[in-house]
C-alpha positions in Angstrom: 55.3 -20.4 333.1 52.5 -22.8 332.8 53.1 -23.6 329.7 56.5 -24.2 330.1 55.9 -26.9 332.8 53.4 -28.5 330.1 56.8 -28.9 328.0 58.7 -30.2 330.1 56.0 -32.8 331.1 55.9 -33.7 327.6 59.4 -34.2 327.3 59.9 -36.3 330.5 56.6 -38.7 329.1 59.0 -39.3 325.5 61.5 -41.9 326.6 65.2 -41.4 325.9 66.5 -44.3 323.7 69.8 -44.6 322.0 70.3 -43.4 318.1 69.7 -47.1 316.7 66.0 -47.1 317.9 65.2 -43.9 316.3 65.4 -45.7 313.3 61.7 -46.0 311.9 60.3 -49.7 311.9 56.8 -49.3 310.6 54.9 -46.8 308.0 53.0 -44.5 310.2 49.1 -44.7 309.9 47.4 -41.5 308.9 44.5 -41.8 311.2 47.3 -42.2 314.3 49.3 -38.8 313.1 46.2 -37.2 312.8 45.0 -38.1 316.5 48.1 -37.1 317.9 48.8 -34.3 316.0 45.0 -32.8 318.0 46.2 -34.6 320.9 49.4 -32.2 321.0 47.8 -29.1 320.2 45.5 -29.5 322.8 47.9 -30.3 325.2 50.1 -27.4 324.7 47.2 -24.9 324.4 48.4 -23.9 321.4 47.0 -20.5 320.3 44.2 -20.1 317.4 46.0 -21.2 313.9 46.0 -18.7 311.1 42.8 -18.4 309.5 42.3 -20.3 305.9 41.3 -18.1 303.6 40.6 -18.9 299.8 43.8 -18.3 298.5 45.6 -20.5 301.1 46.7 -24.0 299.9 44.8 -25.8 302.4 41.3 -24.2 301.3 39.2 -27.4 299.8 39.1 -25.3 296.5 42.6 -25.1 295.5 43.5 -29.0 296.7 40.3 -29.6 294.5 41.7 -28.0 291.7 45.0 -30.3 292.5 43.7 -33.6 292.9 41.5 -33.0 289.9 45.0 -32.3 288.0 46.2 -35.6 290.0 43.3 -37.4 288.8 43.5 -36.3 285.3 39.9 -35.5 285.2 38.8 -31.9 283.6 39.3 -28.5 284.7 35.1 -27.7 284.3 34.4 -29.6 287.5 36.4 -27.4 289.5 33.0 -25.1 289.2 31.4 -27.9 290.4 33.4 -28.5 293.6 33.3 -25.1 294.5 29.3 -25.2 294.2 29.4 -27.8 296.4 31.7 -26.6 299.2 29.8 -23.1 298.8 27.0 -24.9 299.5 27.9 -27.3 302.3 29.6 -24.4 303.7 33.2 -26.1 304.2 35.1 -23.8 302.7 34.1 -20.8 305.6 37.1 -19.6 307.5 35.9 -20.1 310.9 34.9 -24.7 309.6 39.0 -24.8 308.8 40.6 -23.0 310.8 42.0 -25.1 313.9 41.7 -23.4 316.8 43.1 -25.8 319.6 41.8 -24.1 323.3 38.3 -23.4 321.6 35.6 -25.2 323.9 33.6 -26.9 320.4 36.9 -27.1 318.3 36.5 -28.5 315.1 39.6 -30.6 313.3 39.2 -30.9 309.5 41.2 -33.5 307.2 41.9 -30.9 304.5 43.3 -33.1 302.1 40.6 -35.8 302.8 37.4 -33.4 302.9 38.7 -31.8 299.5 38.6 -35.3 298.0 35.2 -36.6 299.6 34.0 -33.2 297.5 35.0 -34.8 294.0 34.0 -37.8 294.5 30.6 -36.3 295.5 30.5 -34.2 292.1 31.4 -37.8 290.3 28.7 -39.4 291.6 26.0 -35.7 291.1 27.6 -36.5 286.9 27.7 -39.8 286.1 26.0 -41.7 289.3 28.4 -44.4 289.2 25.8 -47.0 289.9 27.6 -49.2 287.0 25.1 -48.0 284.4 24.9 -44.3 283.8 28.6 -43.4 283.5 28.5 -46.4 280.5 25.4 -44.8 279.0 26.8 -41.0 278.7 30.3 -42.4 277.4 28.6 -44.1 274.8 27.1 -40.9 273.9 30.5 -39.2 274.2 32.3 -41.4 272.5 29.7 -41.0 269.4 30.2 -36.9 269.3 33.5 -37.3 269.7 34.1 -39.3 266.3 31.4 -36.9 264.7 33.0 -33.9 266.4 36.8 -34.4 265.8 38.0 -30.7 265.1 35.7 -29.8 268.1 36.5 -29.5 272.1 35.7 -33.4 273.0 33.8 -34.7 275.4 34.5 -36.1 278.7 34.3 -40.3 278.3 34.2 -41.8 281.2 34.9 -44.9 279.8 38.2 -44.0 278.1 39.3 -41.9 281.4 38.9 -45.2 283.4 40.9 -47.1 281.1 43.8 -45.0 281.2 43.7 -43.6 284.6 43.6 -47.3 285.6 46.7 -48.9 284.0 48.2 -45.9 285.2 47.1 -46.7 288.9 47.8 -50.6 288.8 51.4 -49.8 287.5 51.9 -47.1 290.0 50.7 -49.4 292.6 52.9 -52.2 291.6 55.6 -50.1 291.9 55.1 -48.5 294.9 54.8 -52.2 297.0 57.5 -53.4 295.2 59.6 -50.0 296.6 57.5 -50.7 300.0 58.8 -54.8 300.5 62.6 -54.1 299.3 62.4 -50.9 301.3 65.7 -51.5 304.2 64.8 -50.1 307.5 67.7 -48.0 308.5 68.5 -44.7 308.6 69.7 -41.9 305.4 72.8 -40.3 307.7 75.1 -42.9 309.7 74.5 -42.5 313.5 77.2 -42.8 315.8 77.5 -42.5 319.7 80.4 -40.5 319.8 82.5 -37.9 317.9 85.4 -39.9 317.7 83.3 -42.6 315.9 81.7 -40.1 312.9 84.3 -40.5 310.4 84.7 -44.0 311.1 80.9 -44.1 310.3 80.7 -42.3 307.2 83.8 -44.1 306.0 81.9 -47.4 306.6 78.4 -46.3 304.6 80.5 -44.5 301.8 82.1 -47.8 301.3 79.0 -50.5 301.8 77.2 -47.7 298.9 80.2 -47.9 296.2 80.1 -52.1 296.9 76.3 -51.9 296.6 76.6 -49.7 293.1 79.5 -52.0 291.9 77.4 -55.6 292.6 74.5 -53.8 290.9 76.4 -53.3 287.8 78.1 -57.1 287.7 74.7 -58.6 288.1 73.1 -56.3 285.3 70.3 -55.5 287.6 68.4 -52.2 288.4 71.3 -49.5 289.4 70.5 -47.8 292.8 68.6 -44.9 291.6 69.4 -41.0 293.7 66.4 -39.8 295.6 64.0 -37.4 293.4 63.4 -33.7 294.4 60.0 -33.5 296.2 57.1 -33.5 294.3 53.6 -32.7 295.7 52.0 -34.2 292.5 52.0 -38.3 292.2 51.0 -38.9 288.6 52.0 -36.7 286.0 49.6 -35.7 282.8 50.6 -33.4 280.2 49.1 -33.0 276.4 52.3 -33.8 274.8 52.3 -37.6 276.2 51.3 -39.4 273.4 50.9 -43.0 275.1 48.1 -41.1 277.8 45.4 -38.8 277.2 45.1 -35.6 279.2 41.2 -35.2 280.1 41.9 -31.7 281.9 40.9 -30.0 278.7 37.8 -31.8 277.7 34.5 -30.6 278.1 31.0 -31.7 280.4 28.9 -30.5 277.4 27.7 -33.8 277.7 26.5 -34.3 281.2 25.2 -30.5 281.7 22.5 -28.7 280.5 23.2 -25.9 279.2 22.8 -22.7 281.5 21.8 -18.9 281.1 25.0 -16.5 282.4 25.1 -15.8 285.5 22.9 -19.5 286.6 24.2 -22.5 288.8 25.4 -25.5 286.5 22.9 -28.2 286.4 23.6 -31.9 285.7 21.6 -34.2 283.1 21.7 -36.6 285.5 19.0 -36.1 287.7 19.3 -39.3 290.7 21.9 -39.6 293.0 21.8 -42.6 296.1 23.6 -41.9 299.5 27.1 -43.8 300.6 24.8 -44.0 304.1 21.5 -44.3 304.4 21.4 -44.5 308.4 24.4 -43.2 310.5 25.5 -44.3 314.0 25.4 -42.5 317.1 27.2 -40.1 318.6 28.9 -42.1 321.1 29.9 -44.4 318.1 33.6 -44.4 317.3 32.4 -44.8 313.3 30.3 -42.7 311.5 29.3 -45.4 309.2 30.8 -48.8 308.4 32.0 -49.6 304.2 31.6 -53.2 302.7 32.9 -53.4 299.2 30.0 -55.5 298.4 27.5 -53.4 299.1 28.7 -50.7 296.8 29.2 -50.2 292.5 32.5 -50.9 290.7 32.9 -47.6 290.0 32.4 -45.9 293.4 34.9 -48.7 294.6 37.8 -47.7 291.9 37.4 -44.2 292.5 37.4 -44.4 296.4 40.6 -46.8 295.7 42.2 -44.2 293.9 41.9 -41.4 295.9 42.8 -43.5 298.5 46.2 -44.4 297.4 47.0 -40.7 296.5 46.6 -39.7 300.0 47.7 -43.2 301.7 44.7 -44.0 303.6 41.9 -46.8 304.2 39.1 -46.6 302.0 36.6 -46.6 304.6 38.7 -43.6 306.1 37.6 -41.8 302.7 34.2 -43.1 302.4 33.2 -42.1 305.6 34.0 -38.2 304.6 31.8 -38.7 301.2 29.1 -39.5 303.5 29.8 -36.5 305.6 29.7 -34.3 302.5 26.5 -35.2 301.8 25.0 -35.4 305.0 25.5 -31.8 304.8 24.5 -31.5 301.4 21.4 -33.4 301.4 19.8 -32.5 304.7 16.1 -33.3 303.2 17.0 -36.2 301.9 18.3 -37.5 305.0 15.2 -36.0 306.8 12.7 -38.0 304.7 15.2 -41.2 305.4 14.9 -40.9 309.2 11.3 -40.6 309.1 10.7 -43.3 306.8 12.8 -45.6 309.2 10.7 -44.4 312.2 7.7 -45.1 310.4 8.7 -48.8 309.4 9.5 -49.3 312.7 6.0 -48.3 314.5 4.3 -50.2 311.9 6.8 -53.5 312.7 5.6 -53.0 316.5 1.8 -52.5 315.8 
């Protein structure tokens, strides 16, 4: 019964309005679906959602596995990723699954989180301080012309030049699609019965004029909406024009391990998106300038970024989340260190 009063509370606070302003006006903002979306859930008291296993889709080892197909980086890393969310301990049932009336409930951006955890095996590989990942595809690219009937390395180098005219033509289209875009609704709305197949009439004839113009001016046909597709970019081996990285080997950036042992990296440094984070009553966890940061973190961040339609800093923030949680002692020594400047500054 209670509940059923919270529903109809919520459905006297949503304003009626006529069928014209239900047409969208604006792209909705991830972080504002997201807030609501918890906001909802709470309200209702919605029950404990079903638990995420490691064979649901929403496990941060399967969308690893996808965005690292999305990516087109290679298949190995996905031990990598799983290492690290073993080890952060993300991927346990009772860290993602949403249980709204809980008194400490925890919300998780799935998608975002599963990202944060490549870009955090990127950087444990190649560092991407604008140095390192150069270094080891020079040394990539050199076995690879030695080595042509063998499995070829990974070059980081080459993967950023494809992946990249890739992304800037994506891009280009996708504002392009985003500025002609008409705001106005798929279905003809109507206020009445009588009016619906005056409507229809009216929107089946304004599409044939728009086709029929299309064709006298010799410009781009109106194209008929794509099935859905939960994959952006689209690799395969038989694509001539781009390579397909998924198959290529980290020989080169791991040492080589007994069976049965964790994989190591050659690389042994790594550097911290955030050295110091804010407080708890802080809205922020940490704040992202471009300019304080490599190329290469910057380009990755941007891709990731635009696959899942969000600010950068949105993304960076979760990297330094993921490591927070990874590099406890490294934090540790950070915090004392700034303490210790400090009482030295006051003495």
């Amino acid at each position: 019964m209670e509940k059923r009063q919270k529903c109809l509370l919520f459905s006297k606070v949503v304003p009626s309005s006529s069928p014209r302003s239900l047409v969208p006006k604006s792209w909705p903002n991830y972080e504002e679906i997201y807030k609501n979306m918890i906001e909802i859930a709470t309200f209702l008291d919605l029950p404990r959602f079903p638990d995420i296993t490691e064979d649901c889709y929403l496990h941060p080892n399967i969308l690893c596995m996808k965005y690292l197909m999305e990516v087109n980086l290679p298949d190995e890393m996905h031990g990598l990723t799983c290492q690290v969310v073993k080890m952060t301990g993300i991927g346990e049932v009772d860290f993602l699954t949403f249980d709204p009336i809980a008194k400490m409930k925890r919300t998780v951006k799935y998608d975002v989180q599963a990202v944060a955890v490549i870009v955090v095996v990127l950087k444990l590989l190649f560092l991407l301080d604008d140095n390192l990942e150069w270094s080891l595809s020079d040394l990539a690219e050199k076995y690879n012309k030695e080595n042509k009937e063998e499995k070829p390395w990974f070059d980081f180098r080459k993967w950023y030049q494809v992946v990249k005219k890739t992304f800037d033509e994506k891009k280009r289209k996708w504002e392009e699609a985003r500025a002609k875009y008409m705001w106005k609704s798929e279905k003809p709305l109507y206020h009445s019965h009588i009016d619906k197949s005056v409507a229809y009439k009216r929107r089946e004839m304004v599409v044939n004029l728009q086709k029929q113009f299309s064709t006298l001016v010799d410009s781009t046909p109106i194209v008929e909406k794509k099935g859905p597709s939960s994959f952006q970019f689209n690799w395969t081996e038989e694509d001539t024009d781009r390579t397909c990285f998924h198959g290529h080997s980290l020989q080169g950036v791991l040492i080589k391990k007994k069976k049965g042992q964790s994989l190591i990296t050659k690389n042994s440094l790594y550097w911290l998106s955030t050295q110091k984070f804010c407080k708890s009553h802080c809205r922020h966890v940490t704040t992202y300038e471009e300019s304080n940061f490599s190329l290469s973190y910057q380009f990755i961040l941007n891709i990731f970024s635009f696959l899942l339609r969000i600010k950068t800093s949105f993304l960076h923030e979760e990297v330094s989340l993921i490591e927070k949680k990874l590099f406890k002692k490294k934090y540790r020594e950070a915090k004392k260190n700034s303490s210790r400047s400090k009482k030295v500054r006051r003495y």
